[in-house]
TORNU-261033 format. One line per 10 residues: their letters; for each residue x, y, z of N, C-alpha, C. Coordinates in steps of 0.001 Angstrom, whole numbers. Example, Ala and Ser with C-alpha at 12.3 -4.5 7.8 and 13.67 -1.06 7.14 Angstrom:
AS	13190,-5690,7800,12300,-4500,7800,13200,-3300,7800 | 12850,-2250,7080,13670,-1060,7140,12900,30,7870
//
This chain:
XXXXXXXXXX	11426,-38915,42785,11960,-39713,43864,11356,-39205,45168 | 10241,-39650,45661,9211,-39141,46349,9426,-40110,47267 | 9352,-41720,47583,9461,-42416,48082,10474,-43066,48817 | 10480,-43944,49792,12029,-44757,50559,11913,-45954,49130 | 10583,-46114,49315,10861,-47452,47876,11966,-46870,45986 | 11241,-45398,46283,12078,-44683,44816,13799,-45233,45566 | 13772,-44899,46305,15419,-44180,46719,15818,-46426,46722 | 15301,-47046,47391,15963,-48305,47347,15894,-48927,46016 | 14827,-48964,45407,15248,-49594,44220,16662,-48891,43163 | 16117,-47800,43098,17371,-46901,42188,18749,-47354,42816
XXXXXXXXXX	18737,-47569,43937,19983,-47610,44620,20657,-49631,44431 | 19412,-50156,44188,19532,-51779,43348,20006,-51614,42469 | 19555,-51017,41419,19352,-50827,40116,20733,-50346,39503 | 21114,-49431,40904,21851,-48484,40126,23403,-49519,40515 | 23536,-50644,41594,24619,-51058,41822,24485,-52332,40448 | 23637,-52864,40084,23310,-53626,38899,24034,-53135,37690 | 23791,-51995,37463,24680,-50827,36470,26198,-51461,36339 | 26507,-50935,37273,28314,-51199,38007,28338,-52420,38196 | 27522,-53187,38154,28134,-54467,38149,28293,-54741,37073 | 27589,-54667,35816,27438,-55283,34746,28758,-54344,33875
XXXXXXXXXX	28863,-52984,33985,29856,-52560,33582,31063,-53256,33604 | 31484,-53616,34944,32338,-54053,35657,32850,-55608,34837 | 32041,-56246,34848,32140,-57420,34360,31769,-57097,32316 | 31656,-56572,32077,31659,-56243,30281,33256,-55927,29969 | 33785,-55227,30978,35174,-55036,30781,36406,-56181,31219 | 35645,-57234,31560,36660,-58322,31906,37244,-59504,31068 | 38045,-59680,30253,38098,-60323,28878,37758,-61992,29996 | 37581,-62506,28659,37223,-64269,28769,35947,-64505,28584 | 34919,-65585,28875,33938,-66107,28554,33095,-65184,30067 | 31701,-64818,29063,30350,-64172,30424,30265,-64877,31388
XXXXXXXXXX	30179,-64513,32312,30064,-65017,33856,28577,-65251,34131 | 27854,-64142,33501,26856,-64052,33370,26179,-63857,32009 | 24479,-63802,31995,23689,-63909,30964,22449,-62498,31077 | 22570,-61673,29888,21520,-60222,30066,20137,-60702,31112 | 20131,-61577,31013,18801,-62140,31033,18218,-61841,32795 | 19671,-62187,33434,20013,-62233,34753,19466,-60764,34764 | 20446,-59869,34288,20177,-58347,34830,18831,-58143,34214 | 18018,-58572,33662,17099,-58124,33103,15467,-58677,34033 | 16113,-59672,34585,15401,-60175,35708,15651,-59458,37220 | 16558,-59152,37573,16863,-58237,38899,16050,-57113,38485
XXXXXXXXXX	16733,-56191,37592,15516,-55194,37102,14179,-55052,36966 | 13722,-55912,36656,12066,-56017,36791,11603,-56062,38161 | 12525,-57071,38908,12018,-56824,40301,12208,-55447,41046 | 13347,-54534,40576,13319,-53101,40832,12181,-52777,40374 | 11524,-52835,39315,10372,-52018,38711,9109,-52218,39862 | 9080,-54055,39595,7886,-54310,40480,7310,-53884,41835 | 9101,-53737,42155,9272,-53781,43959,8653,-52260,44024 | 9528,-51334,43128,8817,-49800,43206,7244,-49714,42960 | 6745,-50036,41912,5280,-49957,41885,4586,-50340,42949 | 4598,-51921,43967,3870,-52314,44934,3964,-50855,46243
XXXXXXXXXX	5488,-50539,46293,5838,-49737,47314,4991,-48232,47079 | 4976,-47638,45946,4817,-46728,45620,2903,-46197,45761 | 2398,-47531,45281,669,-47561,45773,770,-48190,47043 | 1196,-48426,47775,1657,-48466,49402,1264,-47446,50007 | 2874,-46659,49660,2736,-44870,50380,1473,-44213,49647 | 499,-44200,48547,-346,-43467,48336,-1452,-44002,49191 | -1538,-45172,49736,-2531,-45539,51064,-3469,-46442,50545 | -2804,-47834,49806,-3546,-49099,49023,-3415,-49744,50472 | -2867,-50022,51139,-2449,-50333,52276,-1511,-51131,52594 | -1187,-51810,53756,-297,-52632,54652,384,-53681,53867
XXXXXXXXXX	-395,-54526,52946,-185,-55516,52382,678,-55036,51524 | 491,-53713,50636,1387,-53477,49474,2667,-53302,49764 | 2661,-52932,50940,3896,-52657,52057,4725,-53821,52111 | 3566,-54601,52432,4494,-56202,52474,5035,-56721,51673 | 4151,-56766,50351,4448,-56987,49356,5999,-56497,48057 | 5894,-55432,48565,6740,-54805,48132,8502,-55133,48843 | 8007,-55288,50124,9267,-55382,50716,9956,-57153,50560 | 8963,-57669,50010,9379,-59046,50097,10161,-59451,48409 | 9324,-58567,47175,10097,-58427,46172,10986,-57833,46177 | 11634,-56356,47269,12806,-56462,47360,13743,-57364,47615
XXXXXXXXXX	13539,-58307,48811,14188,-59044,49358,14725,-60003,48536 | 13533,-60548,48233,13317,-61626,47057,14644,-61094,45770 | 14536,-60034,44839,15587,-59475,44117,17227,-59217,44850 | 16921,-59093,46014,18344,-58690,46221,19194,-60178,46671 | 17932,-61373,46620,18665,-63233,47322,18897,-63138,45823 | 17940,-62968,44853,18052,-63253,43665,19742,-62685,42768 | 20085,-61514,43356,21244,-60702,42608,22538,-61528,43829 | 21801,-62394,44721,23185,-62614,45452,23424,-64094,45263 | 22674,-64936,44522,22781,-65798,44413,23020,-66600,42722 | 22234,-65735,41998,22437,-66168,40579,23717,-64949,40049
XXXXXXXXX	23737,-63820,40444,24802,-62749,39778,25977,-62700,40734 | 26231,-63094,41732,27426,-63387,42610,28625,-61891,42525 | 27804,-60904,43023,28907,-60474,43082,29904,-59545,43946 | 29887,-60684,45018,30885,-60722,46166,32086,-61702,45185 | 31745,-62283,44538,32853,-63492,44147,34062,-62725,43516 | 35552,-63011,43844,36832,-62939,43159,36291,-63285,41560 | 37013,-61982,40340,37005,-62536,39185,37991,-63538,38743 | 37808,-64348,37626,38309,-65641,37624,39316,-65237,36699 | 40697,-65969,36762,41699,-66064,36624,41885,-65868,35217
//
């Protein structure tokens, strides 16, 4: 964990964890589908790799790049995995 990109993705990744926990323990029908977390995750992976040959000095762009697949993953975890939302009744 060498990087700001190590420390943000893990810190995605790692609230993804707790979410999915969170919701495995809630009886009734999935709210969600693996597929979801399995897609946020990759963009953790991706987002770290672009960031990571960034800081070794690929340059500016990877920078960009990287920060926009964060972004991109975290509209993605707020819009398809919802979880600001009240659990359902």
């Amino acid at each position: 964990m060498n990087t700001v990109y190590d420390w943000v993705t893990v810190a995605i990744f790692a609230g993804l964890v707790v979410l999915f926990l969170q919701r495995s323990t809630v009886a009734g029908p999935p709210r969600d589908s693996m597929l979801h977390y399995l897609a946020a995750s990759a963009g953790c992976a991706v987002a770290n790799y672009f960031g990571n040959k960034a800081v070794a000095g690929a340059g500016i762009l990877y920078h960009l790049i990287a920060v926009a697949i964060i972004a991109g993953t975290l509209a993605f975890v707020h819009i398809t995995l919802k979880p600001l939302d009240k659990p359902l009744p």
